[in-house]
N, C-alpha and C positions, 0 to 999 in steps of 0.2 A: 858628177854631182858634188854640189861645195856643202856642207851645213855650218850656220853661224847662230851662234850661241852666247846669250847674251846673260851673265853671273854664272860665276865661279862658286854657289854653294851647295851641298850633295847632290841636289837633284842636276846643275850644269856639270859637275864635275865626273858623275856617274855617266851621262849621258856621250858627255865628251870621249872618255877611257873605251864605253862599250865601241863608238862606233869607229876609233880608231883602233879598236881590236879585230875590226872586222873590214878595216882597211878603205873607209870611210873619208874624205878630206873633210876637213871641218875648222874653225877658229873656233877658238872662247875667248869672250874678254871678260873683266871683270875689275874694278874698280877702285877696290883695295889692294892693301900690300898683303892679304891674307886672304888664303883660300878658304872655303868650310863656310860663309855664311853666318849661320847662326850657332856654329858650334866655336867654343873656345875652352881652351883646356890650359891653365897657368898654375904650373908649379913652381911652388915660394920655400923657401929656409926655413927655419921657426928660428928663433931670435937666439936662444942659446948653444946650438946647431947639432943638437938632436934628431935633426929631420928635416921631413920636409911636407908642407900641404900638397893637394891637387885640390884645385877650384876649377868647379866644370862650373862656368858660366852661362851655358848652353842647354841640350840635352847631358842627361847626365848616362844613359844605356842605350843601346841596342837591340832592339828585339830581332831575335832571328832563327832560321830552320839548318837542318842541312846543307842545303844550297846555297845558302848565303856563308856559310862557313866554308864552304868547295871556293865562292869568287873572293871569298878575303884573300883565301892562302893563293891566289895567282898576284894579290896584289902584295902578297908578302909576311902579311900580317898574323898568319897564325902564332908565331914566337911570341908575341906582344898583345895577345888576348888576354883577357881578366873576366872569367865567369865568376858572377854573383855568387855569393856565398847561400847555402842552404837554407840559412834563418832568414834571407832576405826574404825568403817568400810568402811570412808573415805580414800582415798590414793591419794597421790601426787608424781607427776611427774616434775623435775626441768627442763624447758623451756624457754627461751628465760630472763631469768635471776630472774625468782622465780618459788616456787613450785605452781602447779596449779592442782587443781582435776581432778584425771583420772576419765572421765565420767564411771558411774555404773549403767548404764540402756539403753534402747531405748531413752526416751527421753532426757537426760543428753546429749547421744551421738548426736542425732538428731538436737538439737536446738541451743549448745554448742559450746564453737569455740575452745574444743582443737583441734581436728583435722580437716584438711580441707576438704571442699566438694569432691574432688577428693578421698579420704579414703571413707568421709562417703558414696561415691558412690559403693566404689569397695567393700562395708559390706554388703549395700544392693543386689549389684549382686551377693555375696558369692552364694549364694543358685543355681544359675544358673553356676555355675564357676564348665565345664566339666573334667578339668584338671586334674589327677591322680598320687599319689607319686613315685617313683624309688626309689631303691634298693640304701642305703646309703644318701637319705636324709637327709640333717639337719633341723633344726628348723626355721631358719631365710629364707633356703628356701620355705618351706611347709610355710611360711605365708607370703612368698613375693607374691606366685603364687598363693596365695587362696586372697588376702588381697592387702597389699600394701610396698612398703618399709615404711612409714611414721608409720606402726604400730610395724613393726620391729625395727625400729630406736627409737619409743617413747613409748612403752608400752612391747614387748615383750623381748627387750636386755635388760632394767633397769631390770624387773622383773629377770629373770633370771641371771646377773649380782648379784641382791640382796640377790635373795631366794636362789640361788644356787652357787653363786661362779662364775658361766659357762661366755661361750659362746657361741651367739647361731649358729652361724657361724660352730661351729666344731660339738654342740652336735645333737645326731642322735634323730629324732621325733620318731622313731622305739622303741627307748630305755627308750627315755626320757617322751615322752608322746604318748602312742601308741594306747589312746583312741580317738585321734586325727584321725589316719588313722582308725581306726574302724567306726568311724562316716561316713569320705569323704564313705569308701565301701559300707558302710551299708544303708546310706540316701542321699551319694552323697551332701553333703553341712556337715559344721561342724557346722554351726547353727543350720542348720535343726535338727542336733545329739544330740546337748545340749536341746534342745526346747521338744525333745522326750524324753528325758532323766533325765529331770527336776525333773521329779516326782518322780521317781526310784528311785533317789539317796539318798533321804532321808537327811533331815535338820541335818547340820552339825555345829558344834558351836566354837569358839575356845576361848581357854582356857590353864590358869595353875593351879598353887597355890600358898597356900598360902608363903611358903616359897622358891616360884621358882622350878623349873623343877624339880633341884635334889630331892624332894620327891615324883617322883613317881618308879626312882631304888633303890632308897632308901626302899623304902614301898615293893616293890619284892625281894629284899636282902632280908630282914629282915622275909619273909614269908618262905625262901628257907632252907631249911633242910641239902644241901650238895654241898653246895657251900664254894671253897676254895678262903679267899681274899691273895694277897701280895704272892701267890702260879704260877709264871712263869711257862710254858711248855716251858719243853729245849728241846724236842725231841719227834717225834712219830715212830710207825713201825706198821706194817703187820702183823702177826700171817699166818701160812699155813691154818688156818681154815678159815682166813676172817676177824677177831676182829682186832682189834685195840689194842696196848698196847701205853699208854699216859706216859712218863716221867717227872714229874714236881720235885718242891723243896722238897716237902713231899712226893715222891716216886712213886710206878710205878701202874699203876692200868689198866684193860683190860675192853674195851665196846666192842660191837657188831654193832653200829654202833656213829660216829665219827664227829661232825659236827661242821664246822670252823665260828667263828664269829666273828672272828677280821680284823684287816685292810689287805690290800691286803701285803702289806709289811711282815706282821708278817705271813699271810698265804703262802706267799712265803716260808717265810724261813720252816717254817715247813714241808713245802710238799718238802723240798729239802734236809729233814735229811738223812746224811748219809746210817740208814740203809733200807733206803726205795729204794736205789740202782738207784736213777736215774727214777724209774719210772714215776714219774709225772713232768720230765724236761719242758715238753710243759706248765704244767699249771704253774708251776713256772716263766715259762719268761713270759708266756702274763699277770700274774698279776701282774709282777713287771715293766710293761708297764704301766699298769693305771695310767692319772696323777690327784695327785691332788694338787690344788693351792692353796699357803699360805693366810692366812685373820686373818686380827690383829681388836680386837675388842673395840673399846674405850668407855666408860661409864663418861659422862661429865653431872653434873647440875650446876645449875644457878637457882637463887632466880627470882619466878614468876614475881616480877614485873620489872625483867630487862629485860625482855622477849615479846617482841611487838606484835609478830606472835601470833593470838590464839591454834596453835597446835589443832586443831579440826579433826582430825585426824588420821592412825596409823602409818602414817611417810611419808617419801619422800626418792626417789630412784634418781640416776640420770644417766641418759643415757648419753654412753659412748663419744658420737661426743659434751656434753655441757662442757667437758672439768677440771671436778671435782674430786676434789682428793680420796673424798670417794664414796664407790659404794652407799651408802644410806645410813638415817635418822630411827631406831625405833623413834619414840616418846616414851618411856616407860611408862611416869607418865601420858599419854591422853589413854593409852590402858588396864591399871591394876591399880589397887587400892594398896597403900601401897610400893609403888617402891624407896619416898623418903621423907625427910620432908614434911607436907603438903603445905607448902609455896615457896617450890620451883618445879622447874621440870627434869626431866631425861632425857637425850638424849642416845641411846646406836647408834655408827658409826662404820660402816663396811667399813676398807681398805683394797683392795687387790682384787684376782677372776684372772679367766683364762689370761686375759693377760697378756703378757708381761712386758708392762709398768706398770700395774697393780701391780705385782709381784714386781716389784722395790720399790712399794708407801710400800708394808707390809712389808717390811723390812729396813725402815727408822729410824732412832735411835727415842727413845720414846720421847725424845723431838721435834723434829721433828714431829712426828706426833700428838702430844699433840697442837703444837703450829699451824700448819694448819690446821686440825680439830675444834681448835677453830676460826679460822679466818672466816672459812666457816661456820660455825653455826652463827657465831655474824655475817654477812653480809647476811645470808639469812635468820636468824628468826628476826630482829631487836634488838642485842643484847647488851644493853649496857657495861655489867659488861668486865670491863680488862680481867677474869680471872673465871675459875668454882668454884663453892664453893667445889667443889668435883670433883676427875677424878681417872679415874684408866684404865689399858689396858690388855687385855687377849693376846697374840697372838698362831695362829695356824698355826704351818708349813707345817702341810698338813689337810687340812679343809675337802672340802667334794670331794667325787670322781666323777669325770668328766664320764658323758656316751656318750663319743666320739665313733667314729669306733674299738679304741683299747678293747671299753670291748665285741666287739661281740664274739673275737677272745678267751674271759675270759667265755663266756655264753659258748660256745661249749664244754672245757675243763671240766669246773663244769659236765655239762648232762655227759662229757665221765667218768668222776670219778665216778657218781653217783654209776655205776654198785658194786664197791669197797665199798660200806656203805660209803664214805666219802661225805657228805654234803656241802651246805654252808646256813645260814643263817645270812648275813650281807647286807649293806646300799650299797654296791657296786655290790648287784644280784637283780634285781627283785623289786627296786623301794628306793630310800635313805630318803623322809621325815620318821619321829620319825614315823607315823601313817600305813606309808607303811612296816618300819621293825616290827611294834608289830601286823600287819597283818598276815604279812609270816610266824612267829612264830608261831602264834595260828593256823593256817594253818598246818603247818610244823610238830605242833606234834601231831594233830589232826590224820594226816596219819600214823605218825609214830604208833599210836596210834591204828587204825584199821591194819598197814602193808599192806596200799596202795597208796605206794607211785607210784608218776609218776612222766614223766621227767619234767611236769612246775608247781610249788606249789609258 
């Protein structure tokens, strides 16, 4: 059995490593001259050579268990870990015109006045709240009806705004968080679900490295045996027996089964080659439905003592009705060691996400957003300096993929291919943080691996 694998970014990368560890024949190809996808990690000088920045362009952590620390250190990487600092586990919410701590407990929540008794009332009736989901929920409504609007307006749209790009307004809790509706089933309250489930889940920690994200595709490249870089697929097809014949720039090469881990864009076109006649028409238009929304990343510091705010921290988000240009604040130099000179600090700022007007802000010419970006960091951290000592901007035209209603129409199509050996392993099936693609992967050729596969991995 051959497997061929189509992008090189964590989810091709993991997928490729697991099943050549298990002694698997496989290709990957992949497009660019860099592996990793959507992670990039660029360390720069500072000008008087003091230091040096790390600009994570990408994800900027890791979320992970035990286990996931046992499979780094076969790939090498334990030396070169950088767990989050303690304070990072603070987070701020921008209200009523500064950032203030999202309570992180009962009693935070209980005695605290971010939110009002009217919330803290409807948290504590969570548990007794008989109500049950329908068919195309979204997020904002599954915590208006369980919760409040006040949590949806102050904790659940920043979040998601920040983490994800989204809205929660469009995205489906089915898709997006479906351990949500497992819990209301299963215990009837989604406290009650967490409280039971506590234990289960097992201490999760987060983290990078030492050189930023890009070394851990980096560290899977580098372990991979038959992996093609700067090798584009122009084309696939069918075989009458079943297999797959792959066309790239270095030629044609036949698997037996075939599995897509690139952007829905690029899986479009491929399931639209010519000589595959039309057959996967369906799945070609609903993945080129998925939307996803631009977000331009800006990386600004400022010398520590122009800087009033103690950043005690791992940032600030801001909800969408406080009227702010950026979705949120990393702090980077309160959450990882070694991010910039030691005397000054990092900020990395997320413009852009599902909305509309959102969408106008990431595409502002870079002064533009250089120059209001700064306005709102020096007004809301107490920031004296005219100017950063350093800046720099990443942007993404298409960032991460929205799990609105359009991708249910994308989950169906996948399960109908499956029969075809034609897979997917990518951030837009089955879960998009870094932790959820290098799950499915391990997952993925695990099965592949026994030849038992089913239709949800």
């Amino acid at each position: 059995m051959k497997i061929g694998i189509i992008g090189a970014g964590i989810s091709g990368l993991t997928l490729a490593y697991e099943l050549q560890q298990r002694g698997i024949d496989y290709h990957l190809w992949e497009a660019s001259a860099e592996p990793g996808g959507y992670i990039h990690s660029q360390r720069e000088p500072a000008a008087n050579g003091s230091g040096t920045y790390l600009r994570e362009q990408g994800p900027n952590s890791l979320l992970g268990d035990a286990d996931l620390l046992l499979w780094l250190d076969k790939l090498g990487l334990t030396p070169s870990l950088s767990f989050s600092k303690p304070v990072s586990k603070a987070r701020y919410i921008f209200r009523n015109g500064q950032y203030r701590e999202l309570p992180s407990g009962p009693l935070s929540l209980l005695f605290g006045n971010f939110f009002s008794w009217k919330t803290k009332l409807a948290i504590l009736r969570e548990r007794s709240n008989k109500t049950t989901s329908f068919e195309g929920e979204t997020l904002a409504q599954f915590f208006r009806r369980r919760f409040s609007d006040e949590i949806v307006d102050y904790a659940l749209a920043p979040f998601v705004a920040g983490i994800y790009a989204g809205d929660p307004e469009q995205l489906l809790v089915s898709e997006t968080f479906p351990m949500l509706l497992n819990y209301e089933r299963e215990y009837g309250s989604v406290l009650r679900g967490f409280i039971k489930n506590q234990s289960k889940a097992g201490r999760r920690q987060s983290f990078s490295f030492r050189n930023g994200m890009q070394m851990l595709p980096d560290a899977l490249a580098g372990h991979l045996t038959h992996l093609s870089m700067n090798d584009p697929v122009s084309q696939i097809s069918r075989a009458d027996d079943g297999s797959w014949r792959v066309n790239s720039r270095t030629g044609t090469q036949t698997v037996d089964h075939l599995i897509l881990a690139v952007g829905t864009d690029a899986a479009a076109r491929l399931v639209s080659s010519p000589d595959l006649k039309g057959r996967y028409r369906a799945f070609a238009d609903a993945l080129r439905q998925v939307d996803y929304p631009a977000m331009t990343a800006v990386h600004s510091a400022y010398k520590r003592a122009d800087v009033t705010h103690p950043l005690n921290g791992f940032g600030g988000l801001n909800p969408r009705r406080e009227g702010r240009f950026a979705a949120g604040h990393i702090w980077s130099s309160s959450t990882f060691d070694d991010r910039c000179p030691t005397d000054e600090v990092l900020f990395t700022t997320f413009v852009g996400g599902a909305h509309d007007i959102n969408q106008e802000k990431a595409h502002q010419p870079d002064e533009v957003i250089f120059r209001t970006v700064h306005q709102e960091l020096a007004d809301a951290f107490g920031i004296s300096a005219s100017q950063p000592t350093f800046r720099g901007i990443y942007r993404w035209e298409r960032a991460i993929p929205q799990y609105t209603e359009r991708i249910v129409a994308v989950k169906e199509q996948v399960e109908a291919v499956r029969a075809d050996n034609l897979l997917v392993c990518a951030n837009w099936y089955g879960g998009i943080s870094l932790s959820d693609c290098m799950g499915k992967a391990r997952t993925l050729a695990g099965k592949l691996a026994s030849g038992s596969l089913i239709n949800n991995f």
